[in-house]
N, C-alpha and C positions, 0 to 999 in steps of 0.2 A: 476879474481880478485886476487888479490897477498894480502896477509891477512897481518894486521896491514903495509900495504907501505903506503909510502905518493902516496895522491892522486894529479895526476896533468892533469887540465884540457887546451888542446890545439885547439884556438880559429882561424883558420885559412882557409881561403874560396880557395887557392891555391891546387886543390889533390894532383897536385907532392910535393911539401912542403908541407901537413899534413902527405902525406905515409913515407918522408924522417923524418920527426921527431917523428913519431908513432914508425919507426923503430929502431932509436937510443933512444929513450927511452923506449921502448917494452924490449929493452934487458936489463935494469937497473931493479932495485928496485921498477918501482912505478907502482899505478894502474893510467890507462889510460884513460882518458874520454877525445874525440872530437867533434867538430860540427863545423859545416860550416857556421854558421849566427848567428849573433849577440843577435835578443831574445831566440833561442835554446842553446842559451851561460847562460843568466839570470837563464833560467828556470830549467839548469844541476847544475850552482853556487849553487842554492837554495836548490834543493837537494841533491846532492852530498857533500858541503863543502870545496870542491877542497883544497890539503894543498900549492898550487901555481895554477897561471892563466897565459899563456903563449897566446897572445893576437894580433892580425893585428889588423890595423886599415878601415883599405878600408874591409868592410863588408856587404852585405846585409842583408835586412832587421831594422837590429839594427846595425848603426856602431861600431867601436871600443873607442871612444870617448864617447858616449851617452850608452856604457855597463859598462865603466870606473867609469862614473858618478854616475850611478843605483847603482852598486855594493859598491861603496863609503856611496853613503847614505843610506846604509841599515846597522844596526847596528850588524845584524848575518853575513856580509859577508867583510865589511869595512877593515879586518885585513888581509884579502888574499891578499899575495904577486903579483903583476901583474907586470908580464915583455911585455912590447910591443916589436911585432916584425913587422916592417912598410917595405915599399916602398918608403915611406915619409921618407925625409931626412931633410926637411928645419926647420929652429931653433923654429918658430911658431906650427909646430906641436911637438916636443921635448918637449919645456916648455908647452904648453897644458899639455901633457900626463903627465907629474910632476906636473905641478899643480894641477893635477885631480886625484894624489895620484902614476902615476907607478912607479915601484922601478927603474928599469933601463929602458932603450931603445936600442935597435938594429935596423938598417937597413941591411934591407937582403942583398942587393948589396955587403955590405961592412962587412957581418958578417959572417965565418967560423961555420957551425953546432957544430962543438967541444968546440966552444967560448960557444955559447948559452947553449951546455948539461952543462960547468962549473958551467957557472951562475947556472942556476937550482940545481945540486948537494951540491955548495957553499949554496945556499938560502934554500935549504930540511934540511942541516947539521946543521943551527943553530937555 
C-alpha cells in the first residue's frame, strides 16, 4: 500500500484485462484494490473507500448495474467517481450507467488502456 495515494478499486471479471490494468496502474501513484464479482466489489467499496471505481458491467454474482445502484444509494459511497468499462456498446446501456450516476463510459473494443489511465489520473487530479 502506497501511503496517503488515491485509492482505486478495479471491478473487472476478464484476468487478462484486470492483469493489464493492475499493471498500468501498479506503476502510478495509487493503491490498488481488485475483485472479480460484483458483491466482492460492494463489500471492498465499504471498506476501503476507493478514491475512484473502475467498473464492467457483465459481472457475476452482483452485475455492474445493480453495484452502480447499491453504491449510489448509500450515502458514505454516492460521491465515488465510477467509470464503466463494458463490452456493451449499445446507447441503452450507456444512458443506463449515466443515469445510475457513472461519470464516463468506455467500451473496451474501442478504447486504448492510455485513454482510460488518462481518465483516471485527469479524475484523481481534481
Amino acid at each position: 500500500m502506497k501511503k496517503n495515494a488515491p485509492a482505486l478499486l478495479i471491478v473487472e471479471d476478464d484476468e487478462v484485462l484486470l492483469k493489464a490494468l493492475h499493471l498500468i496502474f501498479s506503476k502510478g501513484k495509487y493503491t490498488l484494490a481488485t475483485t472479480t464479482d460484483g458483491e466482492k466489489a460492494l463489500e471492498m467499496a465499504e471498506r476501503l473507500k476507493p478514491n475512484l471505481i473502475l467498473l464492467d458491467l457483465l459481472l457475476p454474482k452482483m452485475n455492474g448495474f445493480e453495484l452502480l445502484k447499491a453504491l449510489k444509494a448509500r450515502t458514505d459511497l454516492a460521491k465515488i467517481p465510477v467509470i464503466v468499462i463494458s463490452n456493451l456498446g449499445d446507447k441503452d446501456s450507456k444512458e443506463k450507467a449515466a443515469a445510475l450516476g457513472a461519470l464516463a463510459y468506455y467500451v473496451k473494443s474501442d478504447t486504448e488502456l492510455s485513454v482510460l489511465k488518462s481518465k483516471v489520473e485527469e479524475i484523481l487530479k481534481s
